[in-house]
Every structure is written in structure tokens, then in C-alpha cells.
C-alpha angles and dihedrals in degrees: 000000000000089000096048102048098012132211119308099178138348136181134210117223138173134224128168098262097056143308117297136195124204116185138191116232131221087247081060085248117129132217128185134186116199096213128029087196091071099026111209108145114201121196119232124222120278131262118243112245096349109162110162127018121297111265087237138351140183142199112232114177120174123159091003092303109123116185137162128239112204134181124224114175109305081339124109111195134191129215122192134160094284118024139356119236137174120261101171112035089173123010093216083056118047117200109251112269084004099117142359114246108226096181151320124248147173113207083176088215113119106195107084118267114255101216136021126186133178120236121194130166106223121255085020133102079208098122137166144171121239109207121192122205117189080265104007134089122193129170107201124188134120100330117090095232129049133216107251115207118188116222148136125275118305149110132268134224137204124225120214089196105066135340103280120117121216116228117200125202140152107279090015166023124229142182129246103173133138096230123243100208114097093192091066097042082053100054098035099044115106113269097003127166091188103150089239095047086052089041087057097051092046092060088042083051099049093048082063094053089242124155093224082081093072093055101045085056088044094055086050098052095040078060093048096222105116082114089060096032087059083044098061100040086052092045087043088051096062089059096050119103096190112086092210091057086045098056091037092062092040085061094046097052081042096059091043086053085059095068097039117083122231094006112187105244107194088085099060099030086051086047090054096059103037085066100049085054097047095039084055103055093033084065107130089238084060105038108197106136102203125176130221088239088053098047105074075052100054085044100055133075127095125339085250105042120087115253111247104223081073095033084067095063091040093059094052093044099249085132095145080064097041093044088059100044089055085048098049090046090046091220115175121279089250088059094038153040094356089051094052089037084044088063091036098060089043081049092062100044088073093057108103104181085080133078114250088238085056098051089047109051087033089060091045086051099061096030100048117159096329121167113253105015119120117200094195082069090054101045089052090060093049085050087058082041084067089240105115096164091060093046089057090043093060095041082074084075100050107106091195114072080187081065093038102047096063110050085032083062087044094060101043101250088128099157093049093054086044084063099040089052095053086043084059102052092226101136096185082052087056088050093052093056092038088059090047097043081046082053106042106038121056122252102279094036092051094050092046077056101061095044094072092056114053094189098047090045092053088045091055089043090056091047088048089048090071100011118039106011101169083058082060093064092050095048094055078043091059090048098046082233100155095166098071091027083072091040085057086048092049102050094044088054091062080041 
């Protein structure tokens, strides 16, 4: 179907069991699959009398229960694995227990939005819509009245990690978000004598040599709450996205340290380099807007696995800045720079304009001897890859034959492996290839074989010996060896 009337439209959408993709096709019927790790697509029901595409849709998936809502006119229609029904008949008139009403609100624009996204904070039941006009921004959610932004024409996208709302437009990409963080709400908000908003015009003050500075520090410290005051501008400064706000509260949490004593430093050390992290990647010429509330996230997982938020610039080749980054944050070997080399060097193997002698002393220039790489990886990336030269070239470099021998048998280079395994001394790994080359070659081919390796021909005899014994006979035949022929008749006939 899809190749005769082609994909009109299709949507990505997560669920915690993998990452699924459900498309319209051009005969208006839609299929889904929930994982594109395990591709089965499965075709929905139909939707009575549906002619053109539907004027919006959407993926739900809840307990493993994925269906589509769709919009038809003043229509709202469900699909799920076995039927389509009507939810809404009238918009104006929701069916009874249909559908839960999150709020009512007047935009007051009359012309249809072009865009609507939902925007949830994990773990809430705070939600919101984000609607997007060709110059007009709302969030809509409990409150009776929405945040308007002004803007270009763009889209809008919600984030499920935090508050903020992504705003889209042509040069650029901008926040609407009510912040949440209260430290920053505290210090910002017009007269305030927050601790940390006091805190911050006693260090301004005391930049222009003025003597304000010293009592706005005093009625800090009559209150006892510089401790708290340094808290809150290092905490501020997380959820600021303006380099210069940020280092002017990290100046200011950094002059009230000065007058605590025994001041714990890992907060505002940590502090330090999570922004330079996050200001890095944020640069216009990278583009990953991070928040401070997604970070800890894209840093987490498990000891062995690569942090995103430098996953991210790996997979779209910015590896001088990830490499950096893993550097800065002195992550393991395992986490860092092998692991981006790693993709680099399976990165290259797909290039074709290059000689498979150039690829592969280019990528061992660069590799080396680094801890954790492992060039039969990358080989066998460069074999999918349909270059089996280069993959055998690169398998040169591979210290471990335990790595080599495999991929060596996979790609039918029998008689190579056969070789690399003798050179290693690993007599269960000559076995290994022994068994396969006994499977793979016919009789005569596989003993001729065997003739041309000594140590891989008295292996097989010891393994004859218990376990094939007949073999045995025509191997000393092969050989013309008589002497041993009669050895082998004499023992079967005590036998």
C-alpha cells in the first residue's frame, strides 16, 4: 500500500517501551508500529467516509494501548486496534464521560490556530496547550487568563522536561516559560528583599565602590541568612539562559562566600561547570537548548552508558565539542572520548570517495592504541557497510584474535581466521575454526586444508582420537601414513 499510494503524512511518538511511528497513507488509512526496534506495522480500522486527509491527528499510547485521535470537520474520531468510533459528534457538545474538560478559554482571535501542542511537567497533572497563530503565541492551561508572546511565524513545541515552551521561528529559537525556579522568581521580582536579591545589589554596589554595599551585607547578616542568600544566586543562576545573568549572580554568591566561614564549595563549583556545559552546546552554531531542569537527566543511565546530552553532538558529527566536553567533565574512557572516536571512525567507514588503504590508516591514525576501542567494531561496520577489504584491513589492528576470528568466519575468509587463530595460541579458538572449515568445505578440500597447517592438523587428530575415530583412518590414508593406519587396525581389533 505504502508503495502504491505513498505516505502523506506520519508522526513519531514515544512510549516506554521504545520509540514508534504511525503514518497516513495516500488511500487516507492509517498503520502504526510501536517499536521500530521490532518492526511489525499493523494497520488501524478504517475511517468511515474519509476522503482527504484528516484536518489534524494525533498518537496516544497509554498501557500499552496506543490509538489515534483524528479530526474530521466538527468530528473527533478514535482508532484503536479493532474498530473506529466518534467521541466528539459536535464540538460544541461533547458526548457524556467522553472526554475530560481541562479548561475554557477565549483567544479572541478568530482565524484557526496553526499549530497546538501539549505541554506537561513529568510526574504533574500541571498541563497546559501551547497555540501557535502566524504572529501570536498563547499557553493555555487552568488559569483563566494565557501568556501571550509576539513572534514570526513559527511553530511551538512543548517540553515534557520542564515548563519551558519552544518558539520556532526563521533565524532563530526562543523561550516562553513561567520559571521554576523560585529562586529566581525571588531575586528578579520587583522590590524584592529576598536574601539572594540583597545579596545581588550588595555585590553591584560594591563593583561601584559604594558604601550601600556594606548594609545590604549587614542586614543580611543581622537576619542570619547569607548561607541562604549564596544558596539562591547559585541556584538563579542554573535557570538563567543569559550568560551575563548568570555570571553576575555567580559573582554575586561568590562575594557573599567570602564572608561565611567554611562554606561548602561543590555547589557552586558544580554550578560553574554545568554552565559552561550547557552555554556551550546552547551556542547559536550548535543549537541544543537544554535546560537546567533536563541536564541531571541527559547526564544519568547507567555508569557505562554515554551521557546524552553528548550523544546528541556525536550523532551529528560535532566530535572536537563532544570530545571536550567529555574531557572537561573527566568522564571514564568507556563514557568518553573511545566512545565518540568510536562513532567517528564508523562514521568514516561509509565514506566511498576514499581508498580502503586511506580510510584505514587514516582511522588508526587518529585511534591508535586508545583504551577502550575496539577495531573489530568498527570493521564490522565497514563489512555492512558491503567493504570487506577495508574491514580486513582494520582487523590488522585488532590486538584481540578472540575479536578477529569471528567476524573473519562471518565474512568467509575461513582460511584467514584459520591463520589468526594458530598465530594466537588459543587452542579452543583453533578449534573453533577447525569445526566451522570441517563444516563449510567438502572432505578433500577441508583436509588439504589442514595440510598446510601442522598445528591445526594434530589438533584435529587429537580431537579424532575421542571423538571421530573412523576420520581418523582416512586422515593416516591421506597421508599415506601406513604406520599408524596399522596402529588404528590394531587397536579396533582389541576394540
Amino acid at each position: 500500500e505504502v508503495l502504491q499510494n505513498h505516505v502523506l503524512e506520519a508522526k513519531v511518538f514515544h512510549t516506554e517501551y521504545g520509540t514508534g511511528v504511525a503514518i497516513l497513507t495516500g488511500a487516507y488509512r492509517f498503520s502504526l508500529t510501536t517499536n521500530i526496534d521490532d518492526l511489525k506495522l499493523r494497520r488501524m480500522p478504517e475511517v468511515p467516509g474519509l476522503q482527504k486527509p484528516p484536518s489534524c491527528w494525533a498518537v496516544l499510547s497509554q498501557d500499552r494501548v496506543t490509538i489515534i485521535l483524528l479530526a474530521i470537520g466538527q468530528d473527533l474520531y478514535l482508532l484503536d486496534n479493532t474498530s473506529c468510533s466518534v467521541v466528539v459528534s459536535d464540538l460544541r457538545r461533547p458526548v457524556m464521560g467522553s472526554k475530560e474538560k481541562l479548561c475554557e478559554f477565549n483567544s479572541s482571535i478568530r482565524s484557526p490556530p496553526k499549530q497546538m501542542v501539549w505541554c506537561m511537567r513529568p510526574r504533574s497533572r500541571q498541563r497546559a496547550v501551547v497555540v501557535a497563530w502566524d504572529r501570536q503565541l498563547m499557553v493555555a492551561g487552568n488559569s483563566t487568563e494565557a501568556p501571550r508572546a509576539a513572534g514570526r511565524d513559527g511553530g511551538a513545541a512543548g517540553c515534557s522536561g520542564c515548563r519551558w515552551c519552544v518558539v520556532a521561528v526563521a533565524a532563530s529559537h526562543a523561550f516562553l516559560f513561567p520559571t521554576s525556579a523560585e529562586a529566581s522568581q525571588e531575586i528578579f521580582k520587583i522590590a524584592s528583599m529576598a536574601p539572594g536579591a540583597l545579596l545581588l545589589e550588595a555585590q553591584k554596589e560594591y563593583e561601584k565602590e559604594s558604601q550601600k554595599a556594606d548594609e545590604y551585607l549587614r542586614e543580611i547578616k543581622d537576619q542570619k541568612l547569607l548561607p541562604e542568600a549564596v544558596s539562591q544566586c547559585i541556584e538563579a543562576a542554573g535557570y538563567e539562559h543569559e550568560p551575563d545573568t548568570q555570571k553576575s549572580l555567580l559573582r554575586a554568591a561568590s562575594f557573599g562566600k567570602c564572608f561565611i566561614d567554611k562554606f561548602p564549595p561543590e555547589s557552586f563549583v558544580r554550578m560553574c561547570q554545568d554552565l559552561r556545559v550547557l552555554n556551550a552546546i546552547r551556542d547559536y552554531q550548535i543549537g541544543i537548548p537544554l535546560t537546567f531542569t533536563q541536564y541531571p537527566l541527559s547526564m544519568g543511565g547507567h555508569p557505562v552508558d554515554p551521557p546524552m546530552c553528548y550523544t546528541r553532538l556525536v550523532l551529528r558529527r560535532l566530535y572536537p565539542l563532544a570530545i571536550r566536553i567529555c574531557e572537561y567533565l573527566r568522564l571514564s574512557e568507556i563514557q568518553g572520548v573511545s566512545r565518540i572516536l568510536a562513532h567517528w571512525a564508523c562514521y568514516k567507514v561509509q565514506q566511498k570517495d576514499k581508498s580502503d588503504e586511506e580510510v584505514a590508516y587514516a582511522i588508526n591514525q587518529k585511534l591508535g592504541d586508545t583504551p577502550g576501542i575496539s577495531y573489530s567494531e568498527i570493521a564490522a561496520r565497514a563489512y555492512d557497510c558491503g567493504r570487506t577489504e577495508l574491514a580486513i584491513k582494520l582487523l590488522e589492528y585488532e590486538p584481540r584474535s578472540g575479536e578477529q576470528v569471528p567476524l573473519l568466519l562471518k565474512m568467509k575468509r575461513s582460511k584467514l581466521a584459520l591463520s589468526k587463530a594458530i598465530e594466537s595460541g588459543d587452542t579452543d579458538l583453533v578449534y573453533t575454526v577447525v569445526l566451522h572449515l570441517k563444516n563449510e568445505l567438502n572432505r578433500g578440500t577441508f583436509f588439504m586444508t589442514l595440510q598446510n597447517q601442522p598445528v591445526a592438523l594434530s589438533l584435529y587428530r587429537q580431537f579424532c582420537k575421542h571423538q571421530e575415530r573412523e576420520t581418523l583412518k582416512d586422515l593416516y590414508n591421506q597421508d599415506d601414513n601406513h604406520q599408524e593406519l596399522g596402529n588404528f587396525h590394531v587397536h579396533s581389533s582389541y576394540s
